[in-house]
Each structure stands twice: as structure tokens, then as C-alpha cells.
GUSETI-611009 format. One record per residue: residue number from 1; x, y, z of N, C-alpha, C in turn; residue in three letters. Coordinates in nm, 4 decimals, decimal comma. Atoms other than C-alpha are relative to their C-alpha. Last residue first. Layout:
BEGIN
 lumti      n_x      n_y      n_z     ca_x     ca_y     ca_z      c_x      c_y      c_z guza
   NUM        X        Y        Z        X        Y        Z        X        Y        Z  ALA
...
***
This chain:
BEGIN
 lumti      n_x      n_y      n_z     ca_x     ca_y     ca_z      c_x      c_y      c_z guza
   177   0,1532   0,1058   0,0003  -1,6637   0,0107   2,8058  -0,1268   0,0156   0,0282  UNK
   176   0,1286   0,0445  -0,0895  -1,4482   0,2854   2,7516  -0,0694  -0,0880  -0,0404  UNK
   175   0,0789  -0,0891  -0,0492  -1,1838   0,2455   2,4892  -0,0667  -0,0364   0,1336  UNK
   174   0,0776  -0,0283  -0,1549  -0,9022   0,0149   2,5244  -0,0798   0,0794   0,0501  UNK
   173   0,0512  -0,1503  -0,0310  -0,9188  -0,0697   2,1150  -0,0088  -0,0241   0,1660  UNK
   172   0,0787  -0,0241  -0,1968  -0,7250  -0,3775   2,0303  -0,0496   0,1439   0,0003  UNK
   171   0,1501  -0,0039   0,0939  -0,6691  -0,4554   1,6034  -0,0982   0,0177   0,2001  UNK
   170   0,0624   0,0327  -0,1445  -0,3141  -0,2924   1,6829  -0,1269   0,0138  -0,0732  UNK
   169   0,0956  -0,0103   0,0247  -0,0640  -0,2615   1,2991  -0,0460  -0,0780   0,1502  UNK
   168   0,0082  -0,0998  -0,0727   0,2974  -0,2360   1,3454  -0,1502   0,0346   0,0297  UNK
   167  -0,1000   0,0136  -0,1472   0,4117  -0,5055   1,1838  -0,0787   0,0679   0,1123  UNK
   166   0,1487   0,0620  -0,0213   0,1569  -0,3611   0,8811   0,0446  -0,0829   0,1519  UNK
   165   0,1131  -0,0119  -0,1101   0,3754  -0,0996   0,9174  -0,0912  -0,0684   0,0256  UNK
   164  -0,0552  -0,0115  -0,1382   0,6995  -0,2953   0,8018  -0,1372   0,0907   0,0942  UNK
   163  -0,0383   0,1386  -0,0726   0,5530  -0,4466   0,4861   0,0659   0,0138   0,1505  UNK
   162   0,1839   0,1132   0,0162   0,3690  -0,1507   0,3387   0,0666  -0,1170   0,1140  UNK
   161   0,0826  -0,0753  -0,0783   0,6818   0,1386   0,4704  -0,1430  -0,0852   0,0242  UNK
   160   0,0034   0,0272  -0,1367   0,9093  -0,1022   0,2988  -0,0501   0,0158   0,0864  UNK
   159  -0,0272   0,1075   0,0348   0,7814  -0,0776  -0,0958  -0,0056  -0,0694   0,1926  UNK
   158   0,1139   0,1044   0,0367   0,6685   0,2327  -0,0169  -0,0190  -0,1098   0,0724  UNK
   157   0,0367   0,0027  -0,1785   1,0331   0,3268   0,1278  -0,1525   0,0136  -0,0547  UNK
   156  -0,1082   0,1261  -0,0630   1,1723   0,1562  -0,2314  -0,0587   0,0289   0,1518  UNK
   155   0,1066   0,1274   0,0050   0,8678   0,3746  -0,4106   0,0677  -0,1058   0,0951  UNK
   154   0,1342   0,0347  -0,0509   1,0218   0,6746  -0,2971  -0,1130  -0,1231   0,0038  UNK
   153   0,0514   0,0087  -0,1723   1,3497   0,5786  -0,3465  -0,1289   0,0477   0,0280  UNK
   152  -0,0089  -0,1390  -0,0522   1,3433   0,4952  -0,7128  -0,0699  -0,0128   0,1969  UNK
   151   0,1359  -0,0718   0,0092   1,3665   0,1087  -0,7511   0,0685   0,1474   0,0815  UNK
   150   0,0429  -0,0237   0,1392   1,6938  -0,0609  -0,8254  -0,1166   0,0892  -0,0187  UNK
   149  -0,1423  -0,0790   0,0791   1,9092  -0,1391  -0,5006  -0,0598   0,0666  -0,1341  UNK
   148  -0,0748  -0,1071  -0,0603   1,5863  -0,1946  -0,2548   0,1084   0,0506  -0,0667  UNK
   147   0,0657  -0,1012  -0,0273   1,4156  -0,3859  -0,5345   0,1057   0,1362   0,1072  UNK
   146  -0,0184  -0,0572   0,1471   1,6934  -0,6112  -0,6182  -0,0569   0,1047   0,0115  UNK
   145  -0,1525  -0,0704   0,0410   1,7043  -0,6976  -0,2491   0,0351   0,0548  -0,1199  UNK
   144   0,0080  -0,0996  -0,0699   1,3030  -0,7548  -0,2808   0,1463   0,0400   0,0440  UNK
   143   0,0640  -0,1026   0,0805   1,3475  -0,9827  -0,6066   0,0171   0,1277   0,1457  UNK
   142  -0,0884   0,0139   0,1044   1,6113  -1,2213  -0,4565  -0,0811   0,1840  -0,0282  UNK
   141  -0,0093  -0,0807  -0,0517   1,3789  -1,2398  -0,1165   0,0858   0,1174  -0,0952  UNK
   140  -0,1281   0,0372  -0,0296   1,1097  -1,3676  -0,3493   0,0986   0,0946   0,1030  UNK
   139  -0,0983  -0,0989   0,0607   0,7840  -1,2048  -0,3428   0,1325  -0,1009   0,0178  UNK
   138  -0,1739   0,0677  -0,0062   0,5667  -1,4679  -0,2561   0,0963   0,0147  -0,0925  UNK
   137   0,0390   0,0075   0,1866   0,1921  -1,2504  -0,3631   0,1804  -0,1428  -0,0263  UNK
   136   0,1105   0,1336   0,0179   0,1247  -1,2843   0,0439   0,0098  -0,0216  -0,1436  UNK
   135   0,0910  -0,0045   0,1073   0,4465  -1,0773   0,1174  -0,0723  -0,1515  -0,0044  UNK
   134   0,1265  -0,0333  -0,0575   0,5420  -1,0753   0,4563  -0,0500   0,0378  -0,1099  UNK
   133   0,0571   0,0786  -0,0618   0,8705  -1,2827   0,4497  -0,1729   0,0316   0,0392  UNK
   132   0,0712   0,1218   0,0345   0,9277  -1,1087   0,1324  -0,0152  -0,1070   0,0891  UNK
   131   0,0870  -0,0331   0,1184   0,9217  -0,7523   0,2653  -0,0239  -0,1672  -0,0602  UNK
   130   0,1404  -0,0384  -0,1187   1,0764  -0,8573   0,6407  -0,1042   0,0198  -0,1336  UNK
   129   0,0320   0,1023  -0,0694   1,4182  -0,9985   0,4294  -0,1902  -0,0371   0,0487  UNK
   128   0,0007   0,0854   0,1158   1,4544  -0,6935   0,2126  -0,0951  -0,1333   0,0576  UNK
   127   0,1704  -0,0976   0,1026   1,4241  -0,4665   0,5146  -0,0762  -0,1267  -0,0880  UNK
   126   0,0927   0,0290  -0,0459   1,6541  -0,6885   0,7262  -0,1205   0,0060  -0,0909  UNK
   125   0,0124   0,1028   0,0139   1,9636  -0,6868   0,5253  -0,1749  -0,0486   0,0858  UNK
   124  -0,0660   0,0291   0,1262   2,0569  -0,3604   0,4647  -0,0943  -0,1513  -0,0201  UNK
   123   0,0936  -0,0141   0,0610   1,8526  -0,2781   0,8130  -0,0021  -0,0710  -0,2000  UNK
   122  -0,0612  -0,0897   0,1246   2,0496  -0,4325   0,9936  -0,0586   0,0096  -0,0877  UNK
   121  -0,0337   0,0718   0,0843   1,8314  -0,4898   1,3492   0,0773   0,0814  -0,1163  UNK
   120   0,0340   0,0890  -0,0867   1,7023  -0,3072   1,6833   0,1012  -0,1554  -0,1074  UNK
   119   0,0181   0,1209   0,1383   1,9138  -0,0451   1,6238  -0,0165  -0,1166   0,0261  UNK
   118   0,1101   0,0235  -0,0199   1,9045   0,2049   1,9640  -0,0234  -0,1459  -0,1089  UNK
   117  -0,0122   0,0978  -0,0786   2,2447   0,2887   1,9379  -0,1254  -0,1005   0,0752  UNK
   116   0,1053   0,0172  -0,0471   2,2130   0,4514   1,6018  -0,0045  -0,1000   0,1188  UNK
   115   0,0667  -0,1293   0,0750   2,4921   0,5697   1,3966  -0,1100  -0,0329   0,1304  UNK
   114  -0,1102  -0,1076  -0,0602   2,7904   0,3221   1,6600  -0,1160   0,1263  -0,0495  UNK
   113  -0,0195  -0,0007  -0,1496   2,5113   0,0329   1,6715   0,0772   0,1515   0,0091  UNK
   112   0,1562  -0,0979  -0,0391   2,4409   0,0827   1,2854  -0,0164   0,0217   0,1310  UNK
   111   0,0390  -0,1083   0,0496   2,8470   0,0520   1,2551  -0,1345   0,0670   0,0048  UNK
   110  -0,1157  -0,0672  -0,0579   2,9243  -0,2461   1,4717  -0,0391   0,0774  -0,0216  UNK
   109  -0,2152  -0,0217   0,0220   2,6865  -0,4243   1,3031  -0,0023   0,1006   0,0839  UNK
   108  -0,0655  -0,1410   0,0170   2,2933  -0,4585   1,4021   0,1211   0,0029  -0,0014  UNK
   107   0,0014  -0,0688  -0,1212   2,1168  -0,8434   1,4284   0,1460   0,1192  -0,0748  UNK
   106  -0,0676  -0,0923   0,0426   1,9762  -0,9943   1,1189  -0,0077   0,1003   0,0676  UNK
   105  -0,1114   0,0264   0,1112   1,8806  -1,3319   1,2181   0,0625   0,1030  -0,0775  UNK
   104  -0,1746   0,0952  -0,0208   1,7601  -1,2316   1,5438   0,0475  -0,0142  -0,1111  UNK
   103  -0,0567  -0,0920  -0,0945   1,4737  -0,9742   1,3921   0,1456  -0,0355  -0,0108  UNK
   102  -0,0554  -0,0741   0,1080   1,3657  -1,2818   1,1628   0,0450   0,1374   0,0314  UNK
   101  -0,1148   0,0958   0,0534   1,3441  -1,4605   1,5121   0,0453   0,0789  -0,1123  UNK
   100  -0,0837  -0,0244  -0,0341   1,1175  -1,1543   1,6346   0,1312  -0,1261  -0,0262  UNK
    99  -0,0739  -0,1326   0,0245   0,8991  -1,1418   1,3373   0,1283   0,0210   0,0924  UNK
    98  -0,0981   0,0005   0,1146   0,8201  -1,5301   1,3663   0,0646   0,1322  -0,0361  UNK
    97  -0,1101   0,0342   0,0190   0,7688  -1,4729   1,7153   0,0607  -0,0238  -0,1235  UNK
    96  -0,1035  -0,0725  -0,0530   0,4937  -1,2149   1,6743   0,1964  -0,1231  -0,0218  UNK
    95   0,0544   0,0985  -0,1609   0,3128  -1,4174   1,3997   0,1335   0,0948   0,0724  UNK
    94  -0,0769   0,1585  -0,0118   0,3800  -1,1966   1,0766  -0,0302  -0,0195   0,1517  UNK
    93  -0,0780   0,0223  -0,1536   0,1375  -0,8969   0,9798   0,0498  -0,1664   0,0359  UNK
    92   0,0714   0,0720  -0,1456   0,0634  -0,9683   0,6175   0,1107   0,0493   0,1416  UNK
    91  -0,0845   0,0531  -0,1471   0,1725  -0,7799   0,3582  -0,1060  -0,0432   0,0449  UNK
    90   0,0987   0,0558  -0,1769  -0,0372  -0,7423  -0,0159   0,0933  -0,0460   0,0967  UNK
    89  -0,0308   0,1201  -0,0922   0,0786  -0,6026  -0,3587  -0,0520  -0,0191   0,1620  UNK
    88   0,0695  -0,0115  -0,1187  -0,1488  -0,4419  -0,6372   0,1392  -0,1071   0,0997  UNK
    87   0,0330   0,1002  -0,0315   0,0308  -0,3365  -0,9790  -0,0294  -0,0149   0,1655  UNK
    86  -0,0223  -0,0307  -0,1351  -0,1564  -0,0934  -1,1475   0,0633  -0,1350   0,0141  UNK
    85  -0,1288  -0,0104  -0,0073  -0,1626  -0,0250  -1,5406   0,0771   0,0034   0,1323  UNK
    84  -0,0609   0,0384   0,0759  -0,5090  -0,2171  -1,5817   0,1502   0,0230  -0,0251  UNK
    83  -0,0581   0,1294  -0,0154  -0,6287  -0,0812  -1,2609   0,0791  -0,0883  -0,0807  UNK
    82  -0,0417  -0,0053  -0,1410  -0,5959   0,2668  -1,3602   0,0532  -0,1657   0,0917  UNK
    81  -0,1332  -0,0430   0,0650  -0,7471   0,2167  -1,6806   0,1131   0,0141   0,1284  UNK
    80  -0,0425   0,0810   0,0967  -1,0671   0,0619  -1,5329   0,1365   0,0193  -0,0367  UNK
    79  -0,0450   0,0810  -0,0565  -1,0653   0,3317  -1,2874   0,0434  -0,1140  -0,0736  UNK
    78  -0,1171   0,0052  -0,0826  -1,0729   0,5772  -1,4798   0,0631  -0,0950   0,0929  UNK
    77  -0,1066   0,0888   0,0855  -1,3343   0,3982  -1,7073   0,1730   0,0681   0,0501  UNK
    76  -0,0519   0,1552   0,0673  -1,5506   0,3758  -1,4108   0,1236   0,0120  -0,0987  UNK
    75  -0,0330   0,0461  -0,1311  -1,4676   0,7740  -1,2509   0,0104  -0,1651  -0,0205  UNK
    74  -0,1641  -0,0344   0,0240  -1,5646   0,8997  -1,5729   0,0680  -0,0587   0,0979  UNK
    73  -0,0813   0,1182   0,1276  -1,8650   0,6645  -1,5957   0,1075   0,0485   0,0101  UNK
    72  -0,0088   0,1298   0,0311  -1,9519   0,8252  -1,2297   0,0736  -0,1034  -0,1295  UNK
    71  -0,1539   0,0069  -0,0567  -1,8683   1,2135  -1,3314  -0,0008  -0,1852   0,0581  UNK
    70  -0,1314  -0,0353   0,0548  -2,1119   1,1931  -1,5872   0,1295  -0,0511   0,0667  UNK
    69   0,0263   0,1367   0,0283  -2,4052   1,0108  -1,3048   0,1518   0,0076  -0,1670  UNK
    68  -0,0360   0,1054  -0,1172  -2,3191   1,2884  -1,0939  -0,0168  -0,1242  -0,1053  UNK
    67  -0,1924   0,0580  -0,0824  -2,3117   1,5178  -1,3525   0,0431  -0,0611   0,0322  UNK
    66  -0,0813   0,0300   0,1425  -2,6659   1,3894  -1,5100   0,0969   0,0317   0,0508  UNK
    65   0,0320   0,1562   0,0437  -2,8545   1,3912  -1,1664   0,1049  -0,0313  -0,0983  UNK
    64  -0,1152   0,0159  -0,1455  -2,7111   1,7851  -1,1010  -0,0016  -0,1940   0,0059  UNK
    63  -0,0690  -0,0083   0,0386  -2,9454   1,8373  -1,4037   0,1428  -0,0214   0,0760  UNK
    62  -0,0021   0,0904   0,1068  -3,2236   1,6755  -1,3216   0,1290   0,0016  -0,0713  UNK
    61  -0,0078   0,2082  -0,0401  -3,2253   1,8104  -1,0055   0,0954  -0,0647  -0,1012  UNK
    60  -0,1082  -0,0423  -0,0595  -3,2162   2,1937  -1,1379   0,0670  -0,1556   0,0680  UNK
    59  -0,1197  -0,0434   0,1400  -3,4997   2,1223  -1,3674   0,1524  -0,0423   0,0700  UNK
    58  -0,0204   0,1076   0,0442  -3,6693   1,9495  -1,0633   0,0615   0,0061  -0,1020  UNK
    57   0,0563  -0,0166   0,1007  -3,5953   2,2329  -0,8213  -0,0115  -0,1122  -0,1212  UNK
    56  -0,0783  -0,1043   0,1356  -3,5294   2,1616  -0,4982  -0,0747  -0,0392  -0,1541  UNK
    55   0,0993  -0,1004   0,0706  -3,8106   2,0771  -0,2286   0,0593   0,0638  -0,0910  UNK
    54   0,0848   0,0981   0,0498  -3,6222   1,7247  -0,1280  -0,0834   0,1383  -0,0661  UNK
    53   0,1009   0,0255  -0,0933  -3,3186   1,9233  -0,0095  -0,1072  -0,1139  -0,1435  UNK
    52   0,1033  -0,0699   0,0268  -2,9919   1,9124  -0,2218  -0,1444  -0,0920   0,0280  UNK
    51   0,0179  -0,1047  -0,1156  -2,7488   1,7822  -0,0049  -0,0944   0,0691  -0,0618  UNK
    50   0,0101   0,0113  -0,1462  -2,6895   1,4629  -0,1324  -0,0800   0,0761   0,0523  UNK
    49   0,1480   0,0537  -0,0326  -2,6575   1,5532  -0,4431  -0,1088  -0,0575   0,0905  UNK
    48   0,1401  -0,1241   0,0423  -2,3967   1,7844  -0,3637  -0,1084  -0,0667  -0,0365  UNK
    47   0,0096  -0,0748  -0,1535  -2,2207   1,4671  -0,1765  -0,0997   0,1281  -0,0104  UNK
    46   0,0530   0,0585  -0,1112  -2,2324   1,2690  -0,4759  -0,0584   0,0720   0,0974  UNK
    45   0,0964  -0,0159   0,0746  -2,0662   1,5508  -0,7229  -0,1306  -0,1188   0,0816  UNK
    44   0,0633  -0,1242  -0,0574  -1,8055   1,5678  -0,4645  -0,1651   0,0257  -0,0839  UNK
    43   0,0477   0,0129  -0,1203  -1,7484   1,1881  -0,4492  -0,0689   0,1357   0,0074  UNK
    42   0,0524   0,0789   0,0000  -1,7166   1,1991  -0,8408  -0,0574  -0,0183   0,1471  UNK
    41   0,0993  -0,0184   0,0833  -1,4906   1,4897  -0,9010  -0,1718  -0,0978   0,0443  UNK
    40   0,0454  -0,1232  -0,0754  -1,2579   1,3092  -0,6120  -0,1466   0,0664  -0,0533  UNK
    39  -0,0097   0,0784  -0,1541  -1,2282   0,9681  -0,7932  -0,0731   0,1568   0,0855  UNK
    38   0,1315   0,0348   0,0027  -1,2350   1,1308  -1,1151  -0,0547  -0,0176   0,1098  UNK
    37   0,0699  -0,1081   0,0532  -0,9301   1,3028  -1,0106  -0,1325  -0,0194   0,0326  UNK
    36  -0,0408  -0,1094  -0,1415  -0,7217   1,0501  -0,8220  -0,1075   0,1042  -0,0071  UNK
    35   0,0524   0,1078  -0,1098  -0,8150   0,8136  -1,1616  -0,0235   0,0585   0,1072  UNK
    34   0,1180   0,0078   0,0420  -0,6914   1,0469  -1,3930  -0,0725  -0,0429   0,1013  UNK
    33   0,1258  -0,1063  -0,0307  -0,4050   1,1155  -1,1750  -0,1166   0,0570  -0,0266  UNK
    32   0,0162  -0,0482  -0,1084  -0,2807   0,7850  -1,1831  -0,1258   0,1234   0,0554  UNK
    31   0,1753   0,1066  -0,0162  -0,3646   0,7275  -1,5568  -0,0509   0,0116   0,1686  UNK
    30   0,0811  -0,0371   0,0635  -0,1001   1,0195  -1,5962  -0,1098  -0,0733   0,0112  UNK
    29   0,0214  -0,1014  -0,0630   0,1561   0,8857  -1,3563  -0,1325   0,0783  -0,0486  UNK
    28   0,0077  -0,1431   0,0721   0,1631   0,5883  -1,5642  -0,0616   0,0716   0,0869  UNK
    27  -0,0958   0,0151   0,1126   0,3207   0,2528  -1,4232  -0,0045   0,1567  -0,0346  UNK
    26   0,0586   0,0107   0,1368   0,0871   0,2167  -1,0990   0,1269   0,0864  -0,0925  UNK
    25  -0,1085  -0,0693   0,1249   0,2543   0,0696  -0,8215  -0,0836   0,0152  -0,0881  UNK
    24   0,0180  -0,0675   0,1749  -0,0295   0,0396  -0,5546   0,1031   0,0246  -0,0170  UNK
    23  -0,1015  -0,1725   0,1033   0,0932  -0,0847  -0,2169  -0,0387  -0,0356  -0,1519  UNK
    22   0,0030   0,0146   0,1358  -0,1808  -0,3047   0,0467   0,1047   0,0919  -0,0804  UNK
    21   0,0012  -0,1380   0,0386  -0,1633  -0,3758   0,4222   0,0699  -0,0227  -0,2112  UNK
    20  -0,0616   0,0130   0,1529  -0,2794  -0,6658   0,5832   0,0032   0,1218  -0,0232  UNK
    19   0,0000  -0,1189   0,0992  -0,3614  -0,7278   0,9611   0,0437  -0,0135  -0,1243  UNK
    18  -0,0957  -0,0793  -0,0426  -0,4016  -1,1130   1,0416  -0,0148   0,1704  -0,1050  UNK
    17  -0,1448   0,0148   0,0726  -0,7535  -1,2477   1,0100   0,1298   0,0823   0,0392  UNK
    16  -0,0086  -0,1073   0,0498  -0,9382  -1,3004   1,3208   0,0981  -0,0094  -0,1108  UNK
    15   0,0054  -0,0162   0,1618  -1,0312  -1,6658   1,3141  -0,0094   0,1370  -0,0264  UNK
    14  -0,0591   0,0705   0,1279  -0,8499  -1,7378   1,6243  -0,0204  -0,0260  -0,1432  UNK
    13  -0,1416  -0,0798  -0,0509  -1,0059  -1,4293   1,8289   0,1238  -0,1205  -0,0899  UNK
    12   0,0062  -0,0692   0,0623  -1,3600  -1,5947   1,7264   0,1474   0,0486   0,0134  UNK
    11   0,0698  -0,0196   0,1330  -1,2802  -1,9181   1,8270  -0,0364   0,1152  -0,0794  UNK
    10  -0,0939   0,0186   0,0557  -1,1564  -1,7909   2,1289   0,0232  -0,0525  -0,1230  UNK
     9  -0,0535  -0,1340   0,0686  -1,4686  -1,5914   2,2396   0,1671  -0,0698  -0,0819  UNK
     8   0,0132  -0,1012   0,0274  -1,6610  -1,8849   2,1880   0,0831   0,0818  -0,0709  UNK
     7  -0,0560   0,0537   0,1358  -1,4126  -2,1168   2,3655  -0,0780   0,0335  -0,1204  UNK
     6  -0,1630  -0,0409   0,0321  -1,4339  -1,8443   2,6506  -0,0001  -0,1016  -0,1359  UNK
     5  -0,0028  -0,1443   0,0443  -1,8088  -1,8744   2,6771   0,1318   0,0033  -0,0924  UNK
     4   0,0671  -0,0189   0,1600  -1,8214  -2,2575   2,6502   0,0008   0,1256  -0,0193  UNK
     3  -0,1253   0,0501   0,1420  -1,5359  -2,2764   2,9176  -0,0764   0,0711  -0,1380  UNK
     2  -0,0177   0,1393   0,0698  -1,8029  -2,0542   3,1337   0,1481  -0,0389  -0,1258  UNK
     1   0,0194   0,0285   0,1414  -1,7191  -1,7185   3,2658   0,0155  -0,1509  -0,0190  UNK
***
């Protein structure tokens, strides 16, 4: 392989972006499942149009046309509403060593060592830490320790589950060649 190949392929491999991973908070459970709805309603009403052949009936068309194009606006101003009470946040996968220094700086007590002898870090103090070193919106770390003590636990392992799998995120495939 030529340099000029390899600086090529390395040029491309240095403007991969880093993984990202996204968390919806939306406010009203109710606009939620408007949205969830339409959303569905809307692909299925797609998909049956889809599937009806080219020799169907043109009454019967015409009218499977108008659902699909029903369940569409319902599906826009669901969404519309949906986004308007959503809020969007964004991780980034962190450069390996910067994840394993912010690792080191919050290494496992006595106590997560004695529950879990495997503990790579404390979590009390990590979580928080790993959420606004890998937010792209620059979460404070203030706000994401507030978060872990204040937000209902499902959204709090959300909250952590976005910023610690994106960690965890492989853009390699070793399929067959």
C-alpha cells in the first residue's frame, strides 16, 4: 500500500465523527403518546399502501390515499407538539484516554470494592462526572449531580444509560470480506 493510499484511508478515519447518542425528555406523557401513536398509525397506513398491487381498485385506492395522507397531518401536528414539549440532549463518545483518566479520577471505595469487586470506578461520583464530560449541550457537572439526586429514577438511568452507552458504542464491523 502506497503512503497516498493510507493517507487517504486516514483522512477518512480522522474525519469519522465520534459516536453520539441522543435522550428525549418530553414534559407531557400525553403529547408523548400522541406522537408514539401517530407515528405508528402513520407507518402502518404507508406500508398498506404499499402493498396494494397496481390492479386494485381505484375507488378503493382513493380511499386508502386519504388515510394515509389523514394519518400523515396527524402524525405532523403530533409531532409538532411533541417537539415543542421535548427536551433533546446529545453525548459524545469521549477520546479513549480522556475516558480512562476520568475513570482514574474517580477510583472505587472500600465499600463498592467490598459490593462489587469488579468496580471499575465510584459510581456516586463518576456517573455525574461521565454525563457532563460527554454532553455536547455543556451540561454542567453541578446540574448532572443535581440530576442524579432529583430526577425520577427512570429518567436518572436515561439520563446515564445515553452518556455511558455511547462509551460503549463500535463503528468496526469484522464481517466477511
Amino acid at each position: 500500500m502506497t503512503s497516498t493510499a493510507w493517507e487517504t484511508i486516514q483522512k477518512r478515519l480522522d474525519g469519522m465523527p465520534k459516536p453520539t447518542q441522543v435522550l428525549r425528555l418530553c414534559a407531557d406523557p400525553d403529547v408523548r403518546d400522541r406522537y408514539q401513536t401517530a407515528k405508528q398509525a402513520a407507518q402502518r397506513a404507508e406500508d398498506y399502501l404499499k402493498s396494494l398491487g397496481k390492479d386494485a381498485d381505484k375507488d378503493a385506492l382513493a380511499v386508502v390515499r386519504k388515510q394515509t395522507r389523514q394519518a400523515q397531518d396527524e402524525l405532523k401536528a403530533a409531532s409538532e407538539a411533541y417537539e415543542a414539549t421535548t427536551v433533546t440532549l446529545t453525548f459524545r463518545a469521549l477520546e479513549r484516554g480522556e475516558l480512562r483518566d476520568l475513570i482514574a479520577e474517580h477510583p472505587p471505595t472500600e465499600e463498592d470494592e467490598e459490593q462489587d469487586g469488579a468496580a471499575e470506578f465510584h459510581f456516586d461520583t463518576f456517573a455525574p462526572a461521565l454525563i457532563a464530560a460527554a454532553s455536547t449541550d455543556g451540561m454542567p457537572l453541578e446540574y448532572a449531580q443535581d440530576a442524579m439526586q432529583t430526577w425520577a429514577l427512570d429518567d436518572w438511568k436515561a439520563l446515564w444509560g445515553a452518556a455511558w452507552s455511547v462509551q460503549q458504542r463500535k463503528r468496526s464491523d469484522l464481517g466477511k470480506g
